[in-house]
C-alpha positions as CSV (number, residue, x, y, z in Angstrom):
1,X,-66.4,-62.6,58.6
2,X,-66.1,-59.4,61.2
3,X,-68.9,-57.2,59.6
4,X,-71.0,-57.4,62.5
5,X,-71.9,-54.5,64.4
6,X,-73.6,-56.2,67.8
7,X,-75.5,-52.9,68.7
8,X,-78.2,-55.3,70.6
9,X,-75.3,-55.5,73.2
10,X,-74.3,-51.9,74.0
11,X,-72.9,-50.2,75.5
12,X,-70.2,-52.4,75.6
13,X,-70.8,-53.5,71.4
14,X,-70.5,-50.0,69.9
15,X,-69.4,-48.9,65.8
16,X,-65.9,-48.5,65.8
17,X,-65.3,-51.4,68.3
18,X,-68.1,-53.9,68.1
19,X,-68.4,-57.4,69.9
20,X,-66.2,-59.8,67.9
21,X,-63.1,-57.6,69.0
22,X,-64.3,-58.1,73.0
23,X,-63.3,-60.6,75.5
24,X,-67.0,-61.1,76.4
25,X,-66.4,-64.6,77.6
26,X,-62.8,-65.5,78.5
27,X,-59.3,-64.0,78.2
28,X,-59.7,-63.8,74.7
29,X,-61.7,-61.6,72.1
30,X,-64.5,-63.4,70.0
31,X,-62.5,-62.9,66.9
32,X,-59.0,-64.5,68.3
33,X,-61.3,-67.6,69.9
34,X,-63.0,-68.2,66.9
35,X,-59.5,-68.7,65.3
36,X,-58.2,-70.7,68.3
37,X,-61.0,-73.1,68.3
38,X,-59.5,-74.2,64.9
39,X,-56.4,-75.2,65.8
40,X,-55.9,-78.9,65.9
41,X,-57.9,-79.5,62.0
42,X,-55.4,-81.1,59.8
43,X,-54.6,-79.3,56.8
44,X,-56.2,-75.9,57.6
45,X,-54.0,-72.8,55.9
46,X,-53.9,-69.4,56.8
47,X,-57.4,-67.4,57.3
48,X,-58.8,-64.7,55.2
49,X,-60.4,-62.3,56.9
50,X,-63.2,-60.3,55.5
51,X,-63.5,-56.8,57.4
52,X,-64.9,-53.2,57.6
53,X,-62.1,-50.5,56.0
54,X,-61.9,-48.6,59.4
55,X,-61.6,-52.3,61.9
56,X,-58.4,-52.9,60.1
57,X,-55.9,-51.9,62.6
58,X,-58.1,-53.9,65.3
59,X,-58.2,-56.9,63.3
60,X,-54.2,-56.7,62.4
61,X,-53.6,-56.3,66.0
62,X,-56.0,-59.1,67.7
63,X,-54.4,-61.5,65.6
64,X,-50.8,-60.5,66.0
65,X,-51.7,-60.7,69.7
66,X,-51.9,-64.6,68.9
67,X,-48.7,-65.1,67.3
68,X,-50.4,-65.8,64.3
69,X,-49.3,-65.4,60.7
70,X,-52.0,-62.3,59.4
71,X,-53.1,-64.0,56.1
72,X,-54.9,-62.1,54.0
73,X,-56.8,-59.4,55.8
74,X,-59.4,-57.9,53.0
75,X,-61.1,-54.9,53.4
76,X,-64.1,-53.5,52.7
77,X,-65.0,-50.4,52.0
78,X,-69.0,-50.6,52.6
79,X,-70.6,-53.2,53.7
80,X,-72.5,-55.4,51.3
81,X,-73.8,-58.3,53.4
82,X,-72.7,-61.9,53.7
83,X,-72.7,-63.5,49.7
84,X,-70.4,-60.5,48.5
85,X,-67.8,-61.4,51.2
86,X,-68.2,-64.7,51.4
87,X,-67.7,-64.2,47.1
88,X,-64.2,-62.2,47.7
89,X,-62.9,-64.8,50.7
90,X,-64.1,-67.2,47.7
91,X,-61.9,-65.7,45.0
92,X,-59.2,-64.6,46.9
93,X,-59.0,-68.8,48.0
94,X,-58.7,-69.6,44.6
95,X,-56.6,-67.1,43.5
96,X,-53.7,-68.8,46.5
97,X,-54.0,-71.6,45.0
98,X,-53.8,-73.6,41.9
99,X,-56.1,-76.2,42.5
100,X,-60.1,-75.8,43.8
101,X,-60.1,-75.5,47.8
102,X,-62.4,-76.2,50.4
103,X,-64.1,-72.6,52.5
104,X,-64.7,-72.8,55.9
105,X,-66.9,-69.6,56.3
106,X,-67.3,-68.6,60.0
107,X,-68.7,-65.4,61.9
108,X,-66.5,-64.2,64.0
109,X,-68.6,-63.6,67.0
110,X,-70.0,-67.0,67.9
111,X,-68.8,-69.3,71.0
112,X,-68.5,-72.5,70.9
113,X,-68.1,-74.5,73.4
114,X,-67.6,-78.0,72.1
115,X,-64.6,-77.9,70.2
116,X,-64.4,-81.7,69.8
117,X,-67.9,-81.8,69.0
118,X,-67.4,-79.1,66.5
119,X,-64.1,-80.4,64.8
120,X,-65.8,-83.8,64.2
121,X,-69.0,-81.7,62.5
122,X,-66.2,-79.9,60.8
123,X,-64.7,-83.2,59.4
124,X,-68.2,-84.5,58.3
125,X,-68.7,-81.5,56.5
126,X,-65.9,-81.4,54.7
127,X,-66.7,-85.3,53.5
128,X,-69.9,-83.9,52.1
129,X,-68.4,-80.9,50.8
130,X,-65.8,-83.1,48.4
131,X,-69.1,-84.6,46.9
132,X,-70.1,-80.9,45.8
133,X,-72.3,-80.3,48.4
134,X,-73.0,-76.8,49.6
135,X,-73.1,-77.3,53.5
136,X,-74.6,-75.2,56.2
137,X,-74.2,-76.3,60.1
138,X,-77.5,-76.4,61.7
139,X,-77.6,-76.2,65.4
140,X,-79.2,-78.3,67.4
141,X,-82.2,-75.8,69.4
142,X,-82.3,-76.4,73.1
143,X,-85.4,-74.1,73.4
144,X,-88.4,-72.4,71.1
145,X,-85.9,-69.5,69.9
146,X,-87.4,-66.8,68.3
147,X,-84.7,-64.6,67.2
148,X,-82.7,-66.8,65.1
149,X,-83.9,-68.3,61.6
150,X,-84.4,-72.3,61.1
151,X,-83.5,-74.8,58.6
152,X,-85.5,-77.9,58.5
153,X,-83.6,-80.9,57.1
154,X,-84.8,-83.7,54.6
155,X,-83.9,-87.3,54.2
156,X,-80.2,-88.4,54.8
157,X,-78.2,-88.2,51.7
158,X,-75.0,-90.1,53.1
159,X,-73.6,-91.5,55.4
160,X,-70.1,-90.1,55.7
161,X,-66.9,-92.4,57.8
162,X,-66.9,-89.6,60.0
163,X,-71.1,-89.1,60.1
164,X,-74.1,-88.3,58.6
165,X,-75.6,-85.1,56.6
166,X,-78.8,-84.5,55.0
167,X,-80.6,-82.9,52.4
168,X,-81.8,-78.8,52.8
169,X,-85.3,-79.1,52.9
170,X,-86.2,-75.6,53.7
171,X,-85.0,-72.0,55.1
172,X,-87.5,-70.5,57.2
173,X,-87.2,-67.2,58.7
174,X,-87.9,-66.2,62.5
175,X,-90.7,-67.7,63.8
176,X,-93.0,-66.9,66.3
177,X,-92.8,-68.4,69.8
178,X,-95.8,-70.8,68.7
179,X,-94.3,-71.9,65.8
180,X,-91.0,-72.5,67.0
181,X,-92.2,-75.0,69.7
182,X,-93.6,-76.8,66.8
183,X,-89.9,-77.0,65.4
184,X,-88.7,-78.0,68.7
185,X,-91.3,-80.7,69.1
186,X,-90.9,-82.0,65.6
187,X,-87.1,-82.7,65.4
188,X,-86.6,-82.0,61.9
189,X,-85.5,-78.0,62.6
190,X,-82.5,-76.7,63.1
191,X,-80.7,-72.7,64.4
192,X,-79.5,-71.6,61.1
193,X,-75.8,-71.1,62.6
194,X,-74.4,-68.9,59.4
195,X,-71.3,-71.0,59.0
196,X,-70.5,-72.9,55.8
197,X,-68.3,-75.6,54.1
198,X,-68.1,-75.9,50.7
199,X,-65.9,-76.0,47.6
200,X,-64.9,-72.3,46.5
201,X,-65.5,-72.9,42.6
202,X,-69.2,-74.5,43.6
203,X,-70.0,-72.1,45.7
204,X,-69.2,-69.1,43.3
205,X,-70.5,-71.8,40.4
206,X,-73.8,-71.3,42.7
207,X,-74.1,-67.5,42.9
208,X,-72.9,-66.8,39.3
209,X,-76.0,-68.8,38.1
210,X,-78.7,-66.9,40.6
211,X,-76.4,-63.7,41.1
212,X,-73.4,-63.1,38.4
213,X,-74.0,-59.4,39.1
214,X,-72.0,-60.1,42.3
215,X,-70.2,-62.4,41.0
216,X,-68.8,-60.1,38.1
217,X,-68.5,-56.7,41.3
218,X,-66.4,-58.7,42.9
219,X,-64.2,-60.3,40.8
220,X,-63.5,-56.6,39.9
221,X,-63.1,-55.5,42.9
222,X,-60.7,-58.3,43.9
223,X,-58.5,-57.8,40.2
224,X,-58.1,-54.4,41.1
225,X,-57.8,-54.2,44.7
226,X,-54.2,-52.8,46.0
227,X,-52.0,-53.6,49.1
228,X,-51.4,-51.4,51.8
229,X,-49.3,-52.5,54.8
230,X,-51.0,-56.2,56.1
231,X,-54.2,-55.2,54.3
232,X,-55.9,-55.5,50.8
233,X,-58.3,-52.5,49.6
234,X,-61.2,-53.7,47.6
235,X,-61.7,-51.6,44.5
236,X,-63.8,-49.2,45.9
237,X,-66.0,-48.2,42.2
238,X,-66.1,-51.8,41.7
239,X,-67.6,-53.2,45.2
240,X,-69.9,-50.1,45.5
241,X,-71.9,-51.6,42.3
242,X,-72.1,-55.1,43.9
243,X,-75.8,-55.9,45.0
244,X,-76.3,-56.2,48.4
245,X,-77.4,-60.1,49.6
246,X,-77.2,-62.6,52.1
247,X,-75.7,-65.8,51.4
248,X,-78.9,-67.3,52.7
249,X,-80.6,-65.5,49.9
250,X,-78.4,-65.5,47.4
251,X,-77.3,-68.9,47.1
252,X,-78.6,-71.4,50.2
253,X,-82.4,-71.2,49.3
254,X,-82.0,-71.8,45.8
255,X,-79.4,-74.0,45.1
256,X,-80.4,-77.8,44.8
257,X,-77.0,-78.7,46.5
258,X,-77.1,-77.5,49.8
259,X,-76.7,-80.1,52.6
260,X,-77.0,-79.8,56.8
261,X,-74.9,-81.1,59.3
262,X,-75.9,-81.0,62.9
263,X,-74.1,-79.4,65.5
264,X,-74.4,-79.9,69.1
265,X,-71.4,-78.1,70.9
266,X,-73.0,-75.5,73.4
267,X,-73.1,-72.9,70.5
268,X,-74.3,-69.4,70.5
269,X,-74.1,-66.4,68.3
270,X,-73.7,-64.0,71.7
271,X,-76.6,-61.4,70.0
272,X,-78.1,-60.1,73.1
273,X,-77.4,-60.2,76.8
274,X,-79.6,-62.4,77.6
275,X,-77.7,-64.7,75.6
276,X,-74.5,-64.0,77.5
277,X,-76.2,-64.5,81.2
278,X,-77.6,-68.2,79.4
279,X,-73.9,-69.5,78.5
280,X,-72.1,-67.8,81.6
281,X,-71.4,-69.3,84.9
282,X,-73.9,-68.7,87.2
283,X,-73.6,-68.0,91.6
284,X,-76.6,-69.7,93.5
285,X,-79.3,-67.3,92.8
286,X,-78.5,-67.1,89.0
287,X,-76.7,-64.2,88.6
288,X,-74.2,-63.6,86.6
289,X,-71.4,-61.3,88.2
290,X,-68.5,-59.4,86.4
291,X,-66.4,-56.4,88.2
292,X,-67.5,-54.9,91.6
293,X,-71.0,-55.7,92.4
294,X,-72.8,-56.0,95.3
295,X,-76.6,-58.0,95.2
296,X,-78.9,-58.5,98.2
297,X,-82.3,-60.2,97.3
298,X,-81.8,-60.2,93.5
299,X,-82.1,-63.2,91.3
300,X,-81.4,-64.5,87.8
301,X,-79.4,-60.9,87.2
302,X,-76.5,-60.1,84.4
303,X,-74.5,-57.6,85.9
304,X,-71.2,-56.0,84.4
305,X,-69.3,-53.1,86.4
306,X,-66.0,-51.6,84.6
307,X,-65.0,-49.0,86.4
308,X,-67.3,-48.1,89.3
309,X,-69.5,-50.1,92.6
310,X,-72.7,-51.4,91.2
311,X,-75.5,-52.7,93.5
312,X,-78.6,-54.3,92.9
313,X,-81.6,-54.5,95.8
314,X,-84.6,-56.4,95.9
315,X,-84.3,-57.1,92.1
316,X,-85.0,-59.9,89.3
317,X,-84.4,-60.9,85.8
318,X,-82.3,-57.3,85.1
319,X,-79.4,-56.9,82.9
320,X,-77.4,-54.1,84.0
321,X,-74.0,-53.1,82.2
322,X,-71.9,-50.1,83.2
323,X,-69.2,-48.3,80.7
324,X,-66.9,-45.2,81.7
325,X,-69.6,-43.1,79.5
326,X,-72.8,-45.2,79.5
327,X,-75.0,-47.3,82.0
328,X,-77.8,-49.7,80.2
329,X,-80.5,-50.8,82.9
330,X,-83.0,-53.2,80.8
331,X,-85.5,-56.1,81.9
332,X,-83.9,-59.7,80.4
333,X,-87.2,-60.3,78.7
334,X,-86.5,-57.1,76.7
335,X,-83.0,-56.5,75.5
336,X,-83.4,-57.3,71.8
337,X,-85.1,-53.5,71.9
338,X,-81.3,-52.0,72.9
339,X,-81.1,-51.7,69.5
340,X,-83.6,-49.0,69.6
341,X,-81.8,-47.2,72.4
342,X,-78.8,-46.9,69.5
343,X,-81.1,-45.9,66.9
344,X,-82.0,-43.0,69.2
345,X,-78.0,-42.1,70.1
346,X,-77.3,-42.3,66.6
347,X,-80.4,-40.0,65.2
348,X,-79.1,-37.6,68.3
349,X,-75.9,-37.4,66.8
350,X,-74.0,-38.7,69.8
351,X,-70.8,-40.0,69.8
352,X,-72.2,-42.8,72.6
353,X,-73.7,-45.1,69.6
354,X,-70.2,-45.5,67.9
355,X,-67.4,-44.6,70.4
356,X,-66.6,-45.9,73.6
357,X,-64.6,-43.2,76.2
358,X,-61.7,-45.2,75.2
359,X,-61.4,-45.0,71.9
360,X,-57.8,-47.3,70.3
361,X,-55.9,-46.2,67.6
362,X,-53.1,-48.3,65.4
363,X,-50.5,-46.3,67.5
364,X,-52.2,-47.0,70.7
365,X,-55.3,-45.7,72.4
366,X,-56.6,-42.3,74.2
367,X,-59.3,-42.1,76.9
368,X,-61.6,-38.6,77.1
369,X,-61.0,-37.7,80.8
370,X,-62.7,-35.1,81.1
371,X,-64.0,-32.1,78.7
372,X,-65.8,-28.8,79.3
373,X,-66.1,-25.2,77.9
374,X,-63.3,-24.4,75.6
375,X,-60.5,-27.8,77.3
376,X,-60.3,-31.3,77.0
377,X,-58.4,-33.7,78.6
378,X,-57.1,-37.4,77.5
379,X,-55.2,-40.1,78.8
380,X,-52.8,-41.6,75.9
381,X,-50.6,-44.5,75.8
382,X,-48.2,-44.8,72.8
383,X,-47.2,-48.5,72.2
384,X,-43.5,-49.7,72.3
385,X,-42.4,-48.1,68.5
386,X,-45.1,-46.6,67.1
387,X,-45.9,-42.7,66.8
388,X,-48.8,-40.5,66.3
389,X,-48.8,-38.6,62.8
390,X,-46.7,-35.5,61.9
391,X,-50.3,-33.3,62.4
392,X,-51.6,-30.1,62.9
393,X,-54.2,-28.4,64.9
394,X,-56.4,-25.3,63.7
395,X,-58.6,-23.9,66.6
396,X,-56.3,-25.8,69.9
397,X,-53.2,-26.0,71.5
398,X,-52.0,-28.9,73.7
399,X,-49.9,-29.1,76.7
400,X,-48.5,-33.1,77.5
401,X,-47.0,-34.3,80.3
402,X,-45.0,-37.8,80.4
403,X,-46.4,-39.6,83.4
404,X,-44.4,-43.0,82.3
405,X,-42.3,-44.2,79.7
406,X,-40.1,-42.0,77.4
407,X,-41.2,-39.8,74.8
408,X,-39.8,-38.5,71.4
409,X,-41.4,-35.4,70.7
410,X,-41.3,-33.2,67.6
411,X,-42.6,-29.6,67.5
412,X,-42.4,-27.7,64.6
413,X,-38.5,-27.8,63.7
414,X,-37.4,-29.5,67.0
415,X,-37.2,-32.6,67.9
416,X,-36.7,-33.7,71.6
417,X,-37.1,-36.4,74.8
418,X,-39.3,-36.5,76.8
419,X,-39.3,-38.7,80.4
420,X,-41.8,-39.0,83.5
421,X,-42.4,-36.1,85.1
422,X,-41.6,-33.6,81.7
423,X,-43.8,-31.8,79.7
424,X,-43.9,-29.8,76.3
425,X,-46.4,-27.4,74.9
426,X,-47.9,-27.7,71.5
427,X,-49.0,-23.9,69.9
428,X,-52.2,-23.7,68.1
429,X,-51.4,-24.2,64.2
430,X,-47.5,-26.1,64.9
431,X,-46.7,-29.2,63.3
432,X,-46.4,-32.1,65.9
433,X,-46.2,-35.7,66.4
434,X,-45.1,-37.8,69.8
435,X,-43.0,-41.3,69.3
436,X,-42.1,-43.9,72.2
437,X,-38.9,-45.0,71.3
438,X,-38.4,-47.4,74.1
439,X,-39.6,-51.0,75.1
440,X,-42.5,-50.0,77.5
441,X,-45.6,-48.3,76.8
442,X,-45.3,-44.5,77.3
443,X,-48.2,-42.7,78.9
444,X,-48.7,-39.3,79.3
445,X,-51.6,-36.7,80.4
446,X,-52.9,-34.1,77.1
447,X,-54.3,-31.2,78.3
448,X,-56.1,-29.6,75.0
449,X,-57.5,-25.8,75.1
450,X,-59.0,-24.0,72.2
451,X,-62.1,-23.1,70.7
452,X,-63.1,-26.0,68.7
453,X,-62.1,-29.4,70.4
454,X,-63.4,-31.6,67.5
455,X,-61.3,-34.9,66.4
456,X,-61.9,-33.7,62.8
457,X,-59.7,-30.9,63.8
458,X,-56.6,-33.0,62.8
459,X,-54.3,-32.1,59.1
460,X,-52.0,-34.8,58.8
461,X,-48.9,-34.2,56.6
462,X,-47.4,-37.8,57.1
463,X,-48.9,-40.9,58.3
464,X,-47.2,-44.3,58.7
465,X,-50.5,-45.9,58.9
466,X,-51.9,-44.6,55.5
467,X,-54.7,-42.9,57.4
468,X,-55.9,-40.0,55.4
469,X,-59.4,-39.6,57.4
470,X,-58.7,-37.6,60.7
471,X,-61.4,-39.4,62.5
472,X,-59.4,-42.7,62.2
């Protein structure tokens, strides 16, 4: 599941590129770590990704990155909440195959450090899921948490001959911090985790008796969904009339089926940065330290520097994250209240709340340089083979030069190269689109002058992406 949007960890977490497609802890993204910590389970097939219409390329990307066959890489056009997707990665399961299969349903935004610890949950789980068992994994708490929700278990149901589950006793929401000590103390509570095992047929058996109007959405969504490229469109009539439900509500808290399996594998669901600096290495006054950054009498600290010299003086418990557009400076104890700092960018308008500087595209990526009164300049590396779309501009012209790489340009009627060190102007209202033909990235310099800058100002007459929106 990639429907997240991780706006309690921005500016880094934004929109169009949120936290499961960022390598927040390691050389890999969330996303590609959540599919390597699989590897090694006997018998697992290929995933089925359930993501937002306008993530695709990301998603397609990441996971070609790995050297991994795509699956089936859904998308959908709203978002609808967790039962709705988990219902199409459901139906789609049973539609590979001819015989009922067991879902593994995971976020893909959690670390886990564990991975033997959570195969062997992974295995128990799946023993309790054969006995038509709906399971969730609870996680063991290590502290009064008040920002996730709990499941408290009941008696053991079985013992497995890989472990032991237990009955669902309850779902309670968030506490407060003096009710969840009383979890803590008591034993019997677990973090809900949001990952699931169960059969596909009882779990959409489950909904279609508490739910069928999602049930019957997306069913039709899924019979008359179409392919395009690596991806399949969800009906987009058909998904819009789906309710909107968790899989908590929908099905977990009703159903008389639904088992727990504790997890203890150094787990966390990365929300907030406070949760980063708690599972990152720490130096000896407990700060955590990423890019150039200088500290002198500053303790317990989360400090991320991208692209310039952060220092910290004479300073505790501060989370301070630096972007090429954006610097966030918030106390530890407060960071769940970023999310209001996005609510403001976004009733503002400002691009900040869903774009970083660098924005990627399926062709590549572009990063706004600079931009002032009537010009506008990006940096923009083409991959090896791909190519922008044959486009046109109403209110700007734009002037490239080829800093590295080779370049296959067409302008209006012509079509020409391009190497390091050349350039070509692009006339206000000319068709245009620049390929890299050769093995290496190409990079050049745009230079764009006009009276409306705007990346809505784009017509495209031919895609090979099948983007129609001009924002994409």
């Amino acid at each position: 599941l990639l429907g997240g949007s991780g706006t309690r960890l921005w500016p880094v977490s934004r929109k169009n590129h949120p936290k499961q497609f960022l390598n927040l802890t390691g050389d890999q993204t969330l996303l590609q770590a959540t599919l390597s910590r699989l590897d090694g389970i006997d018998g697992l097939e290929s995933s089925i990704v359930i993501c937002n219409e306008e993530h695709r390329f990301t998603t397609a990307e990441q996971l070609t990155e790995m050297n991994r066959d795509l699956g089936d890489i859904i998308l959908e056009p709203v978002g609808k909440n967790t039962a709705p997707a988990v219902a199409i990665g459901a139906l789609q399961a049973l539609k590979n195959h001819e015989d009922d299969v067991l879902l593994l349903v995971l976020p893909a935004d959690h670390v886990i450090r564990d991975t033997k610890t959570f195969h062997a949950a992974i295995k128990v789980a799946a023993e309790a899921a054969m006995q038509n068992h709906l399971v969730t994994f609870g996680i063991v708490p290590t502290k009064p948490e008040t920002g996730y929700g709990y499941v408290k278990k009941g008696g053991a149901l079985n013992t497995t001959s890989t472990g032991s589950f237990h009955k669902v006793d309850q779902f309670v929401e968030k506490p407060n911090l003096a009710t969840a000590k009383t979890y803590l103390d008591s034993g019997d509570y677990y973090w809900n985790s949001g990952m699931f095992l169960f059969k596909a047929s009882n779990f959409l058996q489950e909904l279609n008796s508490f739910n069928p109007e999602i049930v019957t959405s997306c069913k039709k969504a899924l019979d008359k969904s179409q392919r395009d490229l690596d991806f399949i469109r969800l009906d987009k009539k058909s998904f819009l009339s789906c309710p909107s439900d968790s899989i908590d509500y929908a099905v977990m808290e009703k159903t008389k089926n639904a088992v727990v399996v504790s997890l203890d594998a150094q787990w966390s669901d990365v929300g907030s940065w406070d949760a980063l600096w708690e599972i990152e290495e720490k130096c000896n006054n407990g700060n955590v330290l990423r890019g150039d950054v200088l500290t002198h009498e500053s303790n317990n600290c989360l400090v991320q520097a991208e692209n310039k010299l952060v220092t910290l003086v004479g300073v505790d418990n501060l989370i301070v994250i630096e972007t090429k557009d954006a610097v966030l400076v918030a106390d530890k104890n407060k960071v769940q209240d970023v999310k209001s700092i996005v609510e403001q960018l976004r009733a503002d308008d400002r691009s900040e709340a869903n774009l970083h500087r660098e924005v990627y595209r399926p062709w590549g990526k572009y990063d706004g340089v600079d931009v002032g009164e009537r010009f506008q300049v990006k940096r923009i590396t083409v991959k090896p083979g791909e190519s922008t779309s044959m486009q046109m501009h109403y209110h700007r012209a734009e002037h490239w030069i080829i800093v590295s790489g080779l370049a296959e340009i067409t302008c209006g009627e012509k079509t020409f190269l391009c190497g390091e060190n050349e350039s070509a102007f692009i006339p206000q209202g000319s068709k245009h689109r620049i390929a890299n033909p050769g093995k290496l990235p190409m990079e050049m310099i745009e230079v764009q002058t006009g009276s409306y800058l705007g990346e809505d100002d784009i017509v495209r007459f031919e895609d090979q992406y099948g983007r129609s929106d001009s924002k994409e």
